[in-house]
N, C-alpha and C positions, 0 to 999 in steps of 0.2 A: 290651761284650764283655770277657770277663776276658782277663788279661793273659796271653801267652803264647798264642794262637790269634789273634794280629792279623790273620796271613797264611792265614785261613784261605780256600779257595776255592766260592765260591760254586758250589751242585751244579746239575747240568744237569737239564733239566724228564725226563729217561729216569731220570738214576738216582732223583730224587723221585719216579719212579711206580713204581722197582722192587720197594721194600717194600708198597707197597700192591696189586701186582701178587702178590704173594709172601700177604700177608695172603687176600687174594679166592679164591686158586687151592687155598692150603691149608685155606682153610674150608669152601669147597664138597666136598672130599674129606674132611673133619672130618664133617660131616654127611651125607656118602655113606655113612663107614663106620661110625659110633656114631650116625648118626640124633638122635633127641630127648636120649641121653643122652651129645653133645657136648659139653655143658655141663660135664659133671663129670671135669674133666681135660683134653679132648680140645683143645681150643680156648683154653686157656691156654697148651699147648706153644706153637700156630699163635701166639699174639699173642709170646711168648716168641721164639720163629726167627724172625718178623720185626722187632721189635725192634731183635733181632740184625744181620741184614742191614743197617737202617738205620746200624747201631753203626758197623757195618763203611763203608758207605759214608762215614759222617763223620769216619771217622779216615782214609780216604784221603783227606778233602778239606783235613784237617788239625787236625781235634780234638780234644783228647787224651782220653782214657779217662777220666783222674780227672774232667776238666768232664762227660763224659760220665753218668759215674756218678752224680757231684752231681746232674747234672738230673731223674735216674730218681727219687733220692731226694725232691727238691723235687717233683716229681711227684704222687709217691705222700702227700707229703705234704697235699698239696691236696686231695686226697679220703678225709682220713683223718675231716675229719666225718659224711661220708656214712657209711662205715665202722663209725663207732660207733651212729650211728642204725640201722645195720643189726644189728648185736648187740643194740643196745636193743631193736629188735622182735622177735627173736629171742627175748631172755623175755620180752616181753610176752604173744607170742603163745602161747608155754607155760603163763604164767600164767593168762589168758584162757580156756584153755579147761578149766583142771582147774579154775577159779573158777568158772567157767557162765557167765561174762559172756557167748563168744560161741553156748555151748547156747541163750542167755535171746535174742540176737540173731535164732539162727534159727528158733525155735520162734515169736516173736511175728513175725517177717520171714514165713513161713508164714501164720501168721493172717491176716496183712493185705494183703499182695503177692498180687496173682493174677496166676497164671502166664503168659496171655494179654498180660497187659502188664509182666511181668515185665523186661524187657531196658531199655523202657525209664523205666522207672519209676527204676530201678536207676543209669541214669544221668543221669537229672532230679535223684535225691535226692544224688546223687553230687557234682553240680553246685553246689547250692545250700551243702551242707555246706564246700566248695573255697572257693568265693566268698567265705564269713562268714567263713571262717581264714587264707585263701590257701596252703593246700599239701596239693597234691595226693598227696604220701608218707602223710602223717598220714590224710589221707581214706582211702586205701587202707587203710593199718596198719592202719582201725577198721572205719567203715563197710563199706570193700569185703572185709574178711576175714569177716563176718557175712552179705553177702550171697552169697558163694562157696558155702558152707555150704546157704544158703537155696536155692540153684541146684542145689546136690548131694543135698538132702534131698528139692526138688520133680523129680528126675530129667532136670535140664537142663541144659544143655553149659557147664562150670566155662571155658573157653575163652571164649565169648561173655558169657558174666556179664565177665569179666575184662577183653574191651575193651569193652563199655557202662560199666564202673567206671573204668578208664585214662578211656574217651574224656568224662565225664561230670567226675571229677576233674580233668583238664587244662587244661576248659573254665574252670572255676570259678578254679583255676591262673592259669590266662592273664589273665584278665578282672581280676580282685579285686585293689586298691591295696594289698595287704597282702601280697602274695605277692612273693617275692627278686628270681625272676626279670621279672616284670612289673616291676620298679622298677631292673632291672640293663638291660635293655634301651634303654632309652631313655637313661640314663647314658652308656652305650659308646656311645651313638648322636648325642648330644647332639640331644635333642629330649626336651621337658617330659613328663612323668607321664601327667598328665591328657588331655595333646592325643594321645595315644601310646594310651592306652585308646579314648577316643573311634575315633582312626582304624581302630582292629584291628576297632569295630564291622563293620565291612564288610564283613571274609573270615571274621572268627569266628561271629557270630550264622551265615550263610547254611548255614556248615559243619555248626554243632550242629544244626541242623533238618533237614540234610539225611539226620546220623547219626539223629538220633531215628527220622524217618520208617524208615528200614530197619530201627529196631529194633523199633517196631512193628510193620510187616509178620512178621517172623522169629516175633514173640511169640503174633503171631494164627496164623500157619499151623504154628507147632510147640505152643503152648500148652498146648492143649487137654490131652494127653498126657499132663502132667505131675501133673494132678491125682490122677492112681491113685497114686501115690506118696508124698503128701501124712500120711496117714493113722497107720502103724506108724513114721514116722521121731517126729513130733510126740507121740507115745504114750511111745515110748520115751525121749525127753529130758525129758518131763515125770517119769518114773517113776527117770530116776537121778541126775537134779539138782534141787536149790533153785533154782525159775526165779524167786525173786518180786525188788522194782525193786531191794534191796541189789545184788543181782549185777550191775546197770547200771549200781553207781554208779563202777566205773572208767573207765567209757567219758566218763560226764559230765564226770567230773574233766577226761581228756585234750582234751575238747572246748574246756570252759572254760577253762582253762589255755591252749591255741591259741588259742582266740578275744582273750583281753588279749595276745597277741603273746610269753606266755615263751620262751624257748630250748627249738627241738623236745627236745635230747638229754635232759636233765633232766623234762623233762614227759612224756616215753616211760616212762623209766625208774623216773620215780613210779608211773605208772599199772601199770605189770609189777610193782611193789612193793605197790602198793594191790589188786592181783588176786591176787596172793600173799597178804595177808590177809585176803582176802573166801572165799578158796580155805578157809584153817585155819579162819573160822568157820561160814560155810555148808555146806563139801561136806565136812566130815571124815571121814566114809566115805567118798566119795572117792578123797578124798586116802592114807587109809591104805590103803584095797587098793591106792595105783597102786606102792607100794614096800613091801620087805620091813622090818619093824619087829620083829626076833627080838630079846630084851634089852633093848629099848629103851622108854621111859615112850612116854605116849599125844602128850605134848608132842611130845616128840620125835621120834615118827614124823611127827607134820603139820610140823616143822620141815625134815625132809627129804624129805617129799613135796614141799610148795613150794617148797624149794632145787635137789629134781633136777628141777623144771617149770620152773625159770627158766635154768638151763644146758643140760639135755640135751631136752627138750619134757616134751609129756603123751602117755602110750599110752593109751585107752583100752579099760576093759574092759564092756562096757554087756551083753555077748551077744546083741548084734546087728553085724553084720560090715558094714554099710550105715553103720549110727552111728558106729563104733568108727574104720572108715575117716577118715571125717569129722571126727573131734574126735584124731585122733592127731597132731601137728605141733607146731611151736615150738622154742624152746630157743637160744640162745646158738650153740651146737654144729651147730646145724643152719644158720647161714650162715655158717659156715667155708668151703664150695666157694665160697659167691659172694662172699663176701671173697677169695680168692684168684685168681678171675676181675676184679674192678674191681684189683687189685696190677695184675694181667701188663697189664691192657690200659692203665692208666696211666703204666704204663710203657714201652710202644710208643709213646703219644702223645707223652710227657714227651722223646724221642728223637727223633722226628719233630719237634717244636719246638725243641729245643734245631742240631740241624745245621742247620736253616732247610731242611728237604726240603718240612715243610708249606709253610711262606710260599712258595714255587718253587712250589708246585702250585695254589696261592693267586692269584700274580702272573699264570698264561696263563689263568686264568679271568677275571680282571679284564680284561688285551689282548683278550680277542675279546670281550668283552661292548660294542658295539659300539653298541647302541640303548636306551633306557630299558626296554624289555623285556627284552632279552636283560643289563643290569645288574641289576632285580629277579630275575630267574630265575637268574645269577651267585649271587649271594647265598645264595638260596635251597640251589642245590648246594651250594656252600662249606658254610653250617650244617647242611645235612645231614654233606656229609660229613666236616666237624669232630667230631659226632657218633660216627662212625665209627672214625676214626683218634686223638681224642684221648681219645674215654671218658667225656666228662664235657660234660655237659650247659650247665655253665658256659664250656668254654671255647669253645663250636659259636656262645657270646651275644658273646662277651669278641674272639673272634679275626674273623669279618667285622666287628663292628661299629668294631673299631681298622683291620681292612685297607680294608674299604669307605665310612668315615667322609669324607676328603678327596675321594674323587672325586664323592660324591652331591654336596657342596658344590661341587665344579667346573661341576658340569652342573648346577646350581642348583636339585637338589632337597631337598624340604624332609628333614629329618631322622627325620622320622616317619615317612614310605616307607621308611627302610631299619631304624627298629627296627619294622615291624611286621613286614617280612620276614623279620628272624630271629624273631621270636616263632614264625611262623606254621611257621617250617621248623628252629630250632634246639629252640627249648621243647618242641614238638611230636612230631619224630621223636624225641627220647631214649629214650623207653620202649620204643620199636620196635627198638633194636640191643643184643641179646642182651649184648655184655660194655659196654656203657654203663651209670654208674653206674646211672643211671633204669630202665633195660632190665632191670638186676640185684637190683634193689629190689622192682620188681612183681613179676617172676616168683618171688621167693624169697620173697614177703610174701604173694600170693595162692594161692602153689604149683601154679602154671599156666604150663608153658615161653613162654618168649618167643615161639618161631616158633610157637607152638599160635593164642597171645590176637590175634596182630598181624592176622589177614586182617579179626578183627573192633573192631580199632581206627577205627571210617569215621571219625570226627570228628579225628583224627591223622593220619590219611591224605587225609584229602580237604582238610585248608586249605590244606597247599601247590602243591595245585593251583590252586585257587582264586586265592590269591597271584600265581603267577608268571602265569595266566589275565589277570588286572587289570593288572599290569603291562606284559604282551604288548599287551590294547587299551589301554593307557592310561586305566584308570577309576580314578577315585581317588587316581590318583596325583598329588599335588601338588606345586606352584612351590615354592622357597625365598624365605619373607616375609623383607623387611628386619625387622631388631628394631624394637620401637616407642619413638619418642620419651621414654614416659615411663619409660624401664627397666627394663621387666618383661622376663619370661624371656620368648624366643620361642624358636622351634623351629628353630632354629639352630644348629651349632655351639661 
């Protein structure tokens, strides 16, 4: 504790619920009255007032403003790499699409995808691409932004494209030794990697098959439909772009580039650079009708066509209002609102952990969790709703697996019941809470609001049920093993 709040007073579990009382009551009335377009302002104030509230409670309990402030700072600072990954795809995705990369995406995604198993095809492929790289951001960035496209061009619901892509990415997410949070979980948990994937077999496998089955059903009874649709989109992207494999060759780059493990922000920001020149040599028409070039050499206009696709998007002009809808997006400038949704709400979290209102509303869930079920299903809340209150996806991993560490060890169990529990309910619910970095990423990447994509999130939604289900009966949940003799790691503390 810094110096000068020795005496501070620990807050009573009322006032720890009254910002989050304060958050719930103004966002339900947030989206009373701006509805879907909450997002854009409306819900920044709400995370901003409550905040506030919290602020206020912790300088009555004896905190000062300036630590106060500090931590908002420190805060924000923690999710300033997400932040620029968000910019990164920002021009990516402008680049992308005045290149044809993702025209070349949907038009062959069209050929090949049929509508009928559309959903879950969508998030089989979605899955396996997760798996090979481990991040489900990048999966989305690429894959799931070409198959939005393919969803919109075959006249099918960009909302359920969007959780068959989440719920399909997540998985692969979850599973695959190469992804952060799969390798952060067990860390804060102290319990091994490998024994840590194995155990999640049990609520993850059941979950993905049970999401797939709905998405085939939905594919087969809405399907059908989609094909009249098919026809004038696919005409018209062959007739005003260069579809041939050049235009795919940024996608490959970002693939490969993920797959040997480089740093996301630099490998986004290549491939927005390499669709920027794929953009000036393939589409130069294009590129020159998307901006005005009075005075200016022919260089020069593809220099500023590519330059205003990488900060402000791509408009398209095809003369077709279906297409044009479709390929218009991107640009730097355009996640400016969700950049200033992941600030306010990291900065309500960053307050809530710094007065200790979190850890107090932490501590009565831990007291009444009273049975091994009722302690997996603790957890489970808790990483949801760290999710919630802090914003970031890391800290839903970071904050049960430090609060609930010693006591699984008390009641001697193994350490892998409590990091698959946050996998299944912190990794999981992120994309689901609108100003959560995750939540803010999808919706601004796929251009599908959060509370649109979530009712078709099933593979997100149903593991933590499934979780706190296993732990209520007792299946799967295992003893704490002594370490073994010969000092290898066990799944211990």
């Amino acid at each position: 504790m810094a110096r000068g709040e020795q005496l501070n007073r620990i807050p009573t579990l009322l006032q720890a619920f009254v910002p989050l009382a304060v958050l719930i009551v103004l966002l339900s009335l947030s989206v009373h009255l701006f509805g879907a377009d909450s997002s854009y302002g409306a819900n920044q104030i709400v995370l901003v007032i409550s905040a506030a509230v919290a602020a206020a409670i912790g300088i009555r309990n004896g905190h000062s403003w300036a630590h106060i402030q500090k931590a908002i700072v420190t805060g924000i600072g923690t999710g300033m790499g997400g932040i620029l990954i968000l910019l990164a795809v920002g021009a990516l995705i402008g680049a992308w699409m005045i290149s044809g990369t993702v025209p070349a995406m949907i038009f062959y995604g069209m050929k090949i995808l049929d509508p009928s198993f559309f959903f879950v095809s969508s998030a089989l492929l979605c899955a396996v691409a997760s798996l090979a790289i481990g991040s489900s951001w990048t999966t989305a960035g690429t894959i799931g932004i070409g198959l939005i496209g393919v969803a919109q061009g075959m006249g099918l619901s960009p909302a359920a494209t969007a959780g068959a892509v989440i719920s399909g990415a997540y998985f692969g997410d979850k599973m695959s030794p190469l992804s952060d949070t799969t390798n952060l979980a067990p860390a804060v948990a102290g319990a091994e990697l490998f024994s840590h994937i194995r155990h999640m077999l049990w609520t993850t496998v059941p979950s993905f098959l049970i999401a797939l089955t709905i998405f085939t059903v939905m594919g087969l009874r809405g399907g059908s439909s989609a094909e009249l649709e098919l026809g004038n989109t696919s005409a018209v992207l062959s007739a005003q772009f260069d579809l041939s494999g050049w235009t795919l060759l940024p996608l490959v780059f970002v693939f490969g580039m993920a797959a040997m493990r480089r740093p996301a922000l630099p490998v986004i920001l290549g491939g927005a650079l390499l669709g920027a020149v794929i953009a000036a040599w393939r589409q130069p028409e294009r590129v020159m009708a998307f901006v005005s070039g009075e005075g200016l050499s022919e260089g020069m206009v593809l220099l500023k066509g590519v330059w205003t696709a990488l900060f402000d998007g791509y408009v398209a002009s095809t003369g077709d209002e279906t297409v044009d809808a479709l390929l218009s997006r991107g640009g730097m400038s355009g996640m400016l609102n969700t950049v200033w949704l992941v600030i306010c709400a990291l900065s309500f979290g960053a307050v809530m952990e710094h007065t200790g209102l979190l850890s107090r509303l932490i501590q009565a869930v831990i007291r009444a969790a009273n049975t091994t079920g009722a302690l997996i299903s603790a957890v489970i809340v808790t990483a949801i709703g760290s999710n919630i209150v802090t914003a970031d996806q890391y800290m839903s991993i970071v904050l049960p697996g430090r609060m609930f560490r010693e006591e699984f060890r008390r009641r001697r169990l193994a350490a892998r019941n409590l990091s698959r529990a946050i996998e299944d309910a912190g990794t999981l619910t992120s994309p689901l809470v609108p100003w959560n970095t995750c939540g803010a990423y999808m919706s601004a990447t796929l251009g599908v609001a959060t509370l649109a994509y979530l009712p078709y999130c099933f593979f997100n939604l149903i593991s933590p049920f499934i979780s706190a289900a296993y732990g209520i009966k007792g299946f799967t949940i295992e003893p704490l093993e002594p370490a073994p003799d010969s000092g290898a790691v066990a799944d211990t503390p």
